[in-house]
C-alpha positions in Angstrom: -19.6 2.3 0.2 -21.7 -0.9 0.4 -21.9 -1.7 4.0 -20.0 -5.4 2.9 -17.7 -3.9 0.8 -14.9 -5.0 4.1 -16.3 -8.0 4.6 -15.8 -8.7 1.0 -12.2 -8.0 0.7 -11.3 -10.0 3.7 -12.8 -13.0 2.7 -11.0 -12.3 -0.6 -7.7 -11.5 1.1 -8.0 -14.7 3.5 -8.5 -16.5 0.0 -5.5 -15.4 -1.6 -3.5 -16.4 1.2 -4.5 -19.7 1.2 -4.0 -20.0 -2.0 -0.6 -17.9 -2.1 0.7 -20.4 0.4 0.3 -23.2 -1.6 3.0 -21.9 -3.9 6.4 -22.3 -2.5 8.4 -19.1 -3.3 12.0 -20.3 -4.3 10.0 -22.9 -6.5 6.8 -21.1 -8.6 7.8 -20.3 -11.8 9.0 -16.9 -12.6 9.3 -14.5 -15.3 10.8 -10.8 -16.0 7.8 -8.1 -16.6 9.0 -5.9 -20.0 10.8 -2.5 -19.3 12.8 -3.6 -15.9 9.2 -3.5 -13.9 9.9 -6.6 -11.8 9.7 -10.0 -11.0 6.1 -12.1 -11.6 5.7 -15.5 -10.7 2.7 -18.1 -11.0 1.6 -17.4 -7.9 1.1 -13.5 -8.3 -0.9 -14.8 -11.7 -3.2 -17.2 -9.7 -3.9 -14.9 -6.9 -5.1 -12.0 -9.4 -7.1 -14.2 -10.9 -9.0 -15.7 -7.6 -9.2 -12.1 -7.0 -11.2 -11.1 -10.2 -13.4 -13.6 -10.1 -14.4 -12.9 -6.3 -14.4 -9.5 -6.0 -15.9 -8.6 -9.4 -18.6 -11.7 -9.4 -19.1 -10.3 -6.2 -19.8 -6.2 -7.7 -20.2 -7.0 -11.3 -21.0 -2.9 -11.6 -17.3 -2.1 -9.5 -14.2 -1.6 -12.2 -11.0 -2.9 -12.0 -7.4 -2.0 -11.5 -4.6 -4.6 -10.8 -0.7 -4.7 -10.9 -1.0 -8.6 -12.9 -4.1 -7.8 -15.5 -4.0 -5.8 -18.2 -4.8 -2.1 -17.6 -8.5 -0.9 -19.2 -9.8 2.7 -19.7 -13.3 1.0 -18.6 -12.1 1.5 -15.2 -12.6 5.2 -15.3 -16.2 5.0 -16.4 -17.2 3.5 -12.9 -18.3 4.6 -9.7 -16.1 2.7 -7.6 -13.3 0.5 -8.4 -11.3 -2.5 -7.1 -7.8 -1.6 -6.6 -5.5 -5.1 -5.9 -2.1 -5.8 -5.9 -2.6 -9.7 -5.5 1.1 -10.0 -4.0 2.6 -6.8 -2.6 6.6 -8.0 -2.1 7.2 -10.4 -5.1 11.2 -10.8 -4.8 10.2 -11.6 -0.5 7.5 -13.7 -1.5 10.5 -15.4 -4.5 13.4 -15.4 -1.5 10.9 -17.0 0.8 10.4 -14.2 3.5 7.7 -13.8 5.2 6.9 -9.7 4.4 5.0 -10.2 1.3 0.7 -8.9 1.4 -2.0 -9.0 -0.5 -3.6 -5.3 -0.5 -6.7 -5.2 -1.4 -9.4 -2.0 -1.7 -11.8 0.1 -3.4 -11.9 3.7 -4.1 -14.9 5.7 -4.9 -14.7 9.2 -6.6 -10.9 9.0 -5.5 -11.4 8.0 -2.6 -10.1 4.7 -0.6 -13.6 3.3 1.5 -12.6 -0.1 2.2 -9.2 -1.6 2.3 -7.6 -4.9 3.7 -3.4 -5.4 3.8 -3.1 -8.9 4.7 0.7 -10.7 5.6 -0.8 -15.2 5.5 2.8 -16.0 6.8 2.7 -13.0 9.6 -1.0 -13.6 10.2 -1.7 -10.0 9.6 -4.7 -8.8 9.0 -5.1 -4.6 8.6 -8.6 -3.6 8.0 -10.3 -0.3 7.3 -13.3 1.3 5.8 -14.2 4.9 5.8 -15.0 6.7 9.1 -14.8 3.4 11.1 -10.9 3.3 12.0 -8.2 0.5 11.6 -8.1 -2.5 12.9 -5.0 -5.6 12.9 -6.8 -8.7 13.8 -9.9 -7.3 14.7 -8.1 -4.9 17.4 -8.3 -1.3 16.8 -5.0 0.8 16.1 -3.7 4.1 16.0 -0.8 5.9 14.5 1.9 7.1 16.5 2.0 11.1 17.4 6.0 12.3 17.9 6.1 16.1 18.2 9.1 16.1 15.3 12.0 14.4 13.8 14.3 13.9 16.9 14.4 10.1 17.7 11.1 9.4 15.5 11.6 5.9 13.0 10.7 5.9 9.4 10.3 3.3 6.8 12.0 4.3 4.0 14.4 2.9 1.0 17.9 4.0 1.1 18.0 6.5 -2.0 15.7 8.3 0.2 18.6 9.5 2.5 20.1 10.9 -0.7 21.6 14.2 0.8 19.9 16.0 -2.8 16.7 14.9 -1.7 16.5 17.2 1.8 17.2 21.0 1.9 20.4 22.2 2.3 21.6 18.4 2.0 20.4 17.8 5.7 18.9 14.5 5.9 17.0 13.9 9.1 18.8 12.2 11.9 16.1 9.3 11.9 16.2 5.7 12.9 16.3 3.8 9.5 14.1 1.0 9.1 13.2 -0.9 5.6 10.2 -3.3 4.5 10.3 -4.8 0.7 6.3 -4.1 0.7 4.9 -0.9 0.5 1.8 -2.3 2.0 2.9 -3.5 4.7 5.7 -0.6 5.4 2.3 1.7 5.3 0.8 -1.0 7.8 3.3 -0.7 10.4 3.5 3.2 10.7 -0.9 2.7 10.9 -0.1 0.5 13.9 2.6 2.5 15.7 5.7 0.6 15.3 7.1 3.3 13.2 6.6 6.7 13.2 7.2 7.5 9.3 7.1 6.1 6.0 8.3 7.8 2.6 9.1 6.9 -0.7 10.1 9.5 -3.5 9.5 7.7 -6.2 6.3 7.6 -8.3 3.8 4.7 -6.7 1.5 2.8 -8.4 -1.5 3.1 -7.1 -2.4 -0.4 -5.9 1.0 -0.6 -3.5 -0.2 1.9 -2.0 -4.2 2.3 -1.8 -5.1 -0.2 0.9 -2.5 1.3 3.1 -2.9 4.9 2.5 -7.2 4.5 3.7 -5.4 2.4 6.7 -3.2 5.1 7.3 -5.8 7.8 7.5 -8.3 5.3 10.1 -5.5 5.0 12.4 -5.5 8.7 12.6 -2.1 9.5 10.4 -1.7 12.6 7.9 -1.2 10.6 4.2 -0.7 12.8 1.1 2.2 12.7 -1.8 5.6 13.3 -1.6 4.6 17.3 -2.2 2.1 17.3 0.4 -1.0 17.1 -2.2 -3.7 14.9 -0.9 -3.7 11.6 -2.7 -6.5 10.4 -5.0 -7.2 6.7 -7.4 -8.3 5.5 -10.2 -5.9 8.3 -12.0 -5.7 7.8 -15.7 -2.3 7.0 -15.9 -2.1 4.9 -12.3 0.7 6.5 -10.3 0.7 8.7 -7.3 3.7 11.3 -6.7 5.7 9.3 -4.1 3.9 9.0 -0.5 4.5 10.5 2.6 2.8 9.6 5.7 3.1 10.7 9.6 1.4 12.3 12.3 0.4 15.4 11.9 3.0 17.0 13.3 6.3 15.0 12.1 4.5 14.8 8.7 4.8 18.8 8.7 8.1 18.6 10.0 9.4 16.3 7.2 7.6 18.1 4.4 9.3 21.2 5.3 13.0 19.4 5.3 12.0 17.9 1.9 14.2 20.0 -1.1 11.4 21.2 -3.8 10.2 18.8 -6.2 11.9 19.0 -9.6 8.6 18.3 -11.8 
């Protein structure tokens, strides 16, 4: 990883938020993506694009990979690649809520070496870059380390708690909590203010890559939903659901998960 690969992506991120801001949610146009995917509005368009022309002027040679542009097989052919989802919490950022990111990072061979998760309206900023830990606001963090499931807090969408989804139908007594934004929900467990975060369901990659490298800096165990260790820049850009923890509550929450059906 180029020593200003971080750099780059937080001058990007801090970028995107000012230009984010400038939208007002309940206002910016809006459209329906095809096939039920979501909500866009102008400002997710204009915030991709800012992003492009930074981070690839920037690395000319780095491919790219984004939930607003079109998706390209060139991408595969690089050695590192941009991975950006230009606003992480669309129907927030639409409501006018505050827990919408920009999640910004690039992966080499697979692997996540830089990564930013930036909230403008929180004033967030997560950092990370390979071997150098995570940082919010240029203060160093670290996961939280319960010894199991009793009283530990996970962030986690309520089809999660589906009794099918646990063995024997025994979800774990948990606190509930909820964020709209994957990025940020992966955020919050990297700076201790929740002990867990899963979600079951397939994850595109770019909710998910800034966080995950995050994640792993502040010292928490990251894989997918099965326990496989997570890799980017897939073919077909989805990762099997995420699961992330300390060490030993990750354990402890694998084992209660019922097998995967696929």
């Amino acid at each position: 990883m180029p020593a200003t690969d971080l750099d780059l992506l937080i001058a990007a991120a801090q970028a995107a938020g000012q230009l984010a801001t400038s939208f007002s949610g309940p206002t910016a146009k809006r459209w329906d993506k095809d096939a039920g995917a979501g909500p866009v509005t102008e400002a997710d368009l204009a915030v991709d694009r800012l992003l492009r022309e930074r981070l690839t002027g920037a690395r000319p040679d780095y491919g790219w990979l984004s939930e607003e542009t079109p998706d390209s097989p060139d991408r595969l052919d690089r050695a590192r690649v941009f991975i950006v989802d230009p606003i992480d919490g669309t129907r927030s950022f639409i409501d006018g809520s505050a827990t919408w990111a920009h999640s910004l990072a690039v992966a080499e061979d697979g692997q996540i070496t830089a990564a930013v998760v930036f909230l403008p309206l929180k004033n967030k900023l997560y950092t990370a870059a390979a071997g150098q830990g995570a940082c919010l606001n240029g203060n160093p963090i670290r996961a939280s380390a319960p010894d199991g499931i009793s009283g530990a807090s996970m962030l986690a969408a309520r089809p999660v708690y589906d009794p099918g989804n646990w063995r024997g139908n025994a979800v774990p007594a948990m606190e509930r909590h909820h964020r709209p934004s994957l990025a940020y929900r992966l955020s919050l467990v990297a700076e201790g203010r929740f002990d867990a975060m899963l979600t079951l369901r397939p994850s595109w990659e770019w909710d998910i890559a800034a966080g995950a490298l995050i994640l792993q800096e502040a010292g928490a165990r990251t894989t997918d939903r099965t326990g496989a260790a997570l890799r980017f820049n897939n073919p077909h850009p989805q990762v099997n659901g995420v699961l992330a923890a300390g060490d030993r509550l990750h354990r402890a929450l694998a084992d209660r998960l019922a097998p995967w059906p696929g």
